[in-house]
C-alpha positions as CSV (number, residue, x, y, z in Angstrom):
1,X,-17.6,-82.9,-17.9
2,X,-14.4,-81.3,-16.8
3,X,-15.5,-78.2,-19.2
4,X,-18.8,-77.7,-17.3
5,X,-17.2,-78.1,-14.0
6,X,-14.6,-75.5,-14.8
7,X,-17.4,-73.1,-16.2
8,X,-19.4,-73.2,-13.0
9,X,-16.2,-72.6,-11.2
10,X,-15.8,-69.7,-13.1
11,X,-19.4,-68.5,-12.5
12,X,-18.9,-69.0,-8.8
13,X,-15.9,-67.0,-8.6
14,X,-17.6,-63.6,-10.4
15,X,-20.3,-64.2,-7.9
16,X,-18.0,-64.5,-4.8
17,X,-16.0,-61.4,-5.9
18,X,-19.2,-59.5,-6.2
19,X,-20.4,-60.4,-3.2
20,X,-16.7,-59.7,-1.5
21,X,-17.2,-56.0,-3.7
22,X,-20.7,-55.6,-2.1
23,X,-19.3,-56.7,1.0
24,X,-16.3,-54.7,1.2
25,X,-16.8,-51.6,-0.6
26,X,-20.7,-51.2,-1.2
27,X,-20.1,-51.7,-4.7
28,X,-22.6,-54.2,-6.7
29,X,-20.6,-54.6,-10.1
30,X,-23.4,-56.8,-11.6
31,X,-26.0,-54.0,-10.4
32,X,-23.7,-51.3,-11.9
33,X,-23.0,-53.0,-15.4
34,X,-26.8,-54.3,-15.8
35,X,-28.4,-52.2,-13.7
36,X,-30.2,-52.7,-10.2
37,X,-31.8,-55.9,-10.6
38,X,-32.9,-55.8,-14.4
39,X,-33.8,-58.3,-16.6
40,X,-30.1,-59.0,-16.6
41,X,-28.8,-58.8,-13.7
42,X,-31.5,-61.1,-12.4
43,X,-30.3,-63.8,-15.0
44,X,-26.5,-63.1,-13.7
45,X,-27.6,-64.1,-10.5
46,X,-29.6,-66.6,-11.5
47,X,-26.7,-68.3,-13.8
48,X,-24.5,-68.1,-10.9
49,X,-27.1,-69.3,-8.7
50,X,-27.4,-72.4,-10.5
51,X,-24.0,-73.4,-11.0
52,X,-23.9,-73.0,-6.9
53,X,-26.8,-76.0,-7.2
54,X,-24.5,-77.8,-9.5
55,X,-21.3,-77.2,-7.7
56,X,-23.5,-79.0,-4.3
57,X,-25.0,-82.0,-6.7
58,X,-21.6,-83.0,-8.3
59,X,-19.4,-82.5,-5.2
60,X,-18.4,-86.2,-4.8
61,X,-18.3,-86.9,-8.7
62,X,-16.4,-84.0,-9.2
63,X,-13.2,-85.4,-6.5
64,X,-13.4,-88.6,-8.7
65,X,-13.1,-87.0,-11.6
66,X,-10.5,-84.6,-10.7
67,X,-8.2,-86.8,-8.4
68,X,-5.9,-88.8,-10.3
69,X,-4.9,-92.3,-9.8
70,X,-1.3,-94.0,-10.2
71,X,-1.5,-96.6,-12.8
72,X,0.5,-99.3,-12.2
């Protein structure tokens, strides 16, 4: 699961540095390498949108996961 979680992560991050382009500077990098809102861009978004829906669901399993315990 640790693969998946770190795959989302990635997916979030893009998204967050597009929107902190868009935000910043006006400039849409997914709109700009797909084109504004085609077939792809629109799964880009929808990719990242997901893995924003996972990111929520696994919150608590993810800490478990990722923490680590002293074995004794």
């Amino acid at each position: 699961m640790k693969s998946l979680d770190v795959i989302m992560i990635i997916l979030l991050v893009v998204g967050g540095l597009n929107w902190g382009l868009v935000g910043i500077a006006g400039f849409n990098l997914v709109s700009t390498i797909f084109g504004d809102m085609s077939f792809l861009s629109r799964i880009v978004y929808a990719v990242v949108g997901i893995s924003a829906a996972y990111q929520i669901m696994q919150w608590k399993a993810m800490q478990r996961r990722w923490s680590f315990a002293p074995s004794n």
